[in-house]
N, C-alpha and C positions, 0 to 999 in steps of 0.2 A: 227166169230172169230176176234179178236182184237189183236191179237199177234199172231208170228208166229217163229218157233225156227228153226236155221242150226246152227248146231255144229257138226262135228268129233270126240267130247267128250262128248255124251248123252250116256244111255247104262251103262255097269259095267264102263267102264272107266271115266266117270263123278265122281263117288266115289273114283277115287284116286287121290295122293298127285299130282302137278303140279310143283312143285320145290323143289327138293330132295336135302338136305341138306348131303353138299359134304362132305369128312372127312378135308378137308384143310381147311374149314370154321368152323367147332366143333374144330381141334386144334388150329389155331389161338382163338378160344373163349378159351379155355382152358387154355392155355397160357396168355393172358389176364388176367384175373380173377385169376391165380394162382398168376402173377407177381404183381398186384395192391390190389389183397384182394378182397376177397367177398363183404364184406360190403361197401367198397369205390365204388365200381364196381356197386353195387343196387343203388346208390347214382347219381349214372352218369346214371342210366338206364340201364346199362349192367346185361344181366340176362342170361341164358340157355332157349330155348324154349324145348320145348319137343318133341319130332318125334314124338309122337303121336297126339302132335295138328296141325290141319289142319284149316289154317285162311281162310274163305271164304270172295273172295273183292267182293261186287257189285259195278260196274261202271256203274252209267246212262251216257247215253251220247245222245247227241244234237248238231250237228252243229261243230262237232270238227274234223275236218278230218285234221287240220295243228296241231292236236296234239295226235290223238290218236296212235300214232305207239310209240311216245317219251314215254306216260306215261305208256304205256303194258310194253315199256323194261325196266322202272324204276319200276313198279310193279314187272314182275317175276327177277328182279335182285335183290331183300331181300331175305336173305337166309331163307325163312319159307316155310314150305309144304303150296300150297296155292289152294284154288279152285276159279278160275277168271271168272264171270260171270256180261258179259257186257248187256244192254239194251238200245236198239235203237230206241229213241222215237220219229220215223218218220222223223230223219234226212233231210233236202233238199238240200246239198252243197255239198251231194258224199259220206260221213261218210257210207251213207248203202252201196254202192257200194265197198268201201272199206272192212268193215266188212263183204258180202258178200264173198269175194275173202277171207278174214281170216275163215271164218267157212268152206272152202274147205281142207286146209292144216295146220293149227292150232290145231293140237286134246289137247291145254290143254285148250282152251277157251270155253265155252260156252255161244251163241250169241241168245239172244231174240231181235223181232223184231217186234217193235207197228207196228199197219198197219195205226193208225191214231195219233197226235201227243195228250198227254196228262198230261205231266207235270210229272218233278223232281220225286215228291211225286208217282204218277202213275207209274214208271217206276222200284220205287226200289219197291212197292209193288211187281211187278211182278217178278224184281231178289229174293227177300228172298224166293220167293215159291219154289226156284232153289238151295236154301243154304244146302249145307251135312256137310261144316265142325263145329267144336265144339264154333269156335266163328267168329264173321259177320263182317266186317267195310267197312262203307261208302267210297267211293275213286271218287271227281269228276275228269270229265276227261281234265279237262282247267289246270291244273299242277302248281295252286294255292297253293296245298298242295304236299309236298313229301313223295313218299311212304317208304323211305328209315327212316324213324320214326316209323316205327309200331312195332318194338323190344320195344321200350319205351315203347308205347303205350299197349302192351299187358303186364307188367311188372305184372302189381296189378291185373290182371287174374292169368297171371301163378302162381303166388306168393300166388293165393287164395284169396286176399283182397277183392278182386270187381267180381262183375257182371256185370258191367257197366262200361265203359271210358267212359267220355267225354273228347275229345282235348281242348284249348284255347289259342286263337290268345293274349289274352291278358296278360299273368302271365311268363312273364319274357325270351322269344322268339323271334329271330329277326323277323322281318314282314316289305312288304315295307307301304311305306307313300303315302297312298289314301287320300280317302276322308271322312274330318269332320262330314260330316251330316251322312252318312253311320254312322261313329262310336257311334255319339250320338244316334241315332237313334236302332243299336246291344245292346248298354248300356241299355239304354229305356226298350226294349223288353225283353231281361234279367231279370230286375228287376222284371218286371211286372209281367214275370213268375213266378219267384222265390217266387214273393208272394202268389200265386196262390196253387205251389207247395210245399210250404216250403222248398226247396235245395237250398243250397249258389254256384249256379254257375256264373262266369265270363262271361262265352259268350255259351250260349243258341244256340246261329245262327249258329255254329261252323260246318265242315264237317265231318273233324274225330270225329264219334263215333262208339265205340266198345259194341258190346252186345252179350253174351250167344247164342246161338242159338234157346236155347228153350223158351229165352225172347221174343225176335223179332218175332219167330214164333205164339207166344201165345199171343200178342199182336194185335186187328183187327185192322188196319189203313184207315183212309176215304179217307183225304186231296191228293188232285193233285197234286200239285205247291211245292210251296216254303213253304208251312203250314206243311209241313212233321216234320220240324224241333221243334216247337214247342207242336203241336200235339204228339208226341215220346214222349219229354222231359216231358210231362206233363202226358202221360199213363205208361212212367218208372218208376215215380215217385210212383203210387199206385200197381205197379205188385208188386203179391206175388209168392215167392218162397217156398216152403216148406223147412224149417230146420231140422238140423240134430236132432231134439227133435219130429219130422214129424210136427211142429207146423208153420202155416203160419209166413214169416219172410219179411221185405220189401227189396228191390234189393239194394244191395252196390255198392255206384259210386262213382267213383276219378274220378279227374280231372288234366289230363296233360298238360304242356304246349307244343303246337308246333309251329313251323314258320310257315311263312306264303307269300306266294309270289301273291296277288292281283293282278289282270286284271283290266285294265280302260275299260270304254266304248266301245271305239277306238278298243281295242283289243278282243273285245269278252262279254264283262261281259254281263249276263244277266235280274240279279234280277234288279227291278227298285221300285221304290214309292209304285205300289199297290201293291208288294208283301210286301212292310211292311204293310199297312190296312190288308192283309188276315192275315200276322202273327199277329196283334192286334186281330184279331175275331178269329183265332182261340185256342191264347192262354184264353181266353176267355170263348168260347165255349168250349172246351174241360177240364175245370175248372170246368165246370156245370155238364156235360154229355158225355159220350161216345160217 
């Protein structure tokens, strides 16, 4: 075995909602959108979710024990019905020690745990096989990205338009100021997709993305690492959905913009140089074949 699960939320109680949407939060919504207008209101991102969707987070995580407590409270603090399913891929600085201690008295979490360490890509493989709600998003746990964006980010779901989000660091979202090579190098790999793919996406590399559940699920994924992102982007592209005609239809995806708060070295960040060569091969390879 290569994983191993403690949760207080396995059982009927993993299929229910984890954050119940209060009535002080639907009447402030209500109130909003009566006061500024519907359509101004979709304009800004402001929408009604539905109590019937339930957003499933997957959070890999690795080596984050100065930050996993922050971004659980920033996750179940979005008013969405959510099902939180963390993966801990062999942690060595405490993270599993800590996240054991959460799967003793935590029943809205569900805690997967590698026994041996294997990469990004390996990790959310293992969360989607955990996914019950109607739609998935990626959430890492370094608090690069805020989860307090995902009302946006599910907009062109609820709304019917997409089957697909993708976020982007780049289209008009604060973000802090890294580094140059990084960005050319995001740019680069984008393109390269895109022509691969035919999709006019901004940033490929991006964390937030949003998919169907019977996407994600229908989709096989290989890559370990950092290849996740590419590899996705490039088997979203060719999933078919059946239309409302029962005739194969290809997936519809927008593109949102979000902030983005970057990590240097110093502080953590992970990806380095040869994860851009594997995202080169396997935008690439997964171009050619499955």
């Amino acid at each position: 075995m290569d994983q191993s699960i403690l949760s207080s939320s396995l059982g009927e109680s993993k299929l229910k909602p984890t954050t119940p949407i209060f009535a002080g939060d639907r009447e402030r919504l209500d109130w909003l959108i009566e006061t500024l207008g519907e359509p101004f209101c979709r304009r800004i991102g402001i929408c009604r979710i539905p109590d019937s969707l339930v957003l499933s987070v997957v959070i890999p995580v690795y080596n984050e024990k100065t930050t996993i407590h922050e971004i659980l409270r920033r996750v179940r603090e979005v008013p969405i019905n959510k099902q939180i399913i963390i993966v801990d891929d062999c942690s060595r600085d405490g993270t599993r020690e800590i996240l054991r201690e959460m799967a003793k008295n935590e029943t809205d979490l569900t805690i997967v745990f590698h026994e041996f360490n294997q990469g990004k890509g390996a990790a959310l493989r293992t969360g989607f096989q955990h996914v019950t709600g109607s739609v998935v998003i990626v959430q890492d746990a370094d608090l690069e990205y805020s989860p307090d964006q995902y009302p946006h980010l599910l907009q062109p779901i609820v709304e019917g338009k997409a089957d697909v989000v993708f976020g982007s660091r780049f289209i008009g979202e604060t973000h802090r100021v890294l580094y140059f090579w990084h960005s050319v190098a995001n740019k680069g790999l984008t393109l390269l997709s895109n022509m691969f793919t035919n999709l006019n996406l901004t940033d490929m590399e991006v964390c937030y993305k949003l998919f169907r559940r019977e996407i994600i699920q229908g989709i096989t994924l290989k890559s370990n690492r950092f290849g996740f992102e590419p590899e996705v982007t490039a088997k979203v592209a060719r999933f078919k959905l059946t239309g409302e005609n029962g005739q194969p239809r290809p997936c519809r995806i927008y593109e949102i913009p979000v902030s983005y708060h970057g990590r240097t070295y110093w502080e953590g960040k992970k990806i380095g140089i040869k994860d851009g060569f594997q995202a080169l091969y396997c935008i690439i390879r997964y171009a050619l074949s499955d």
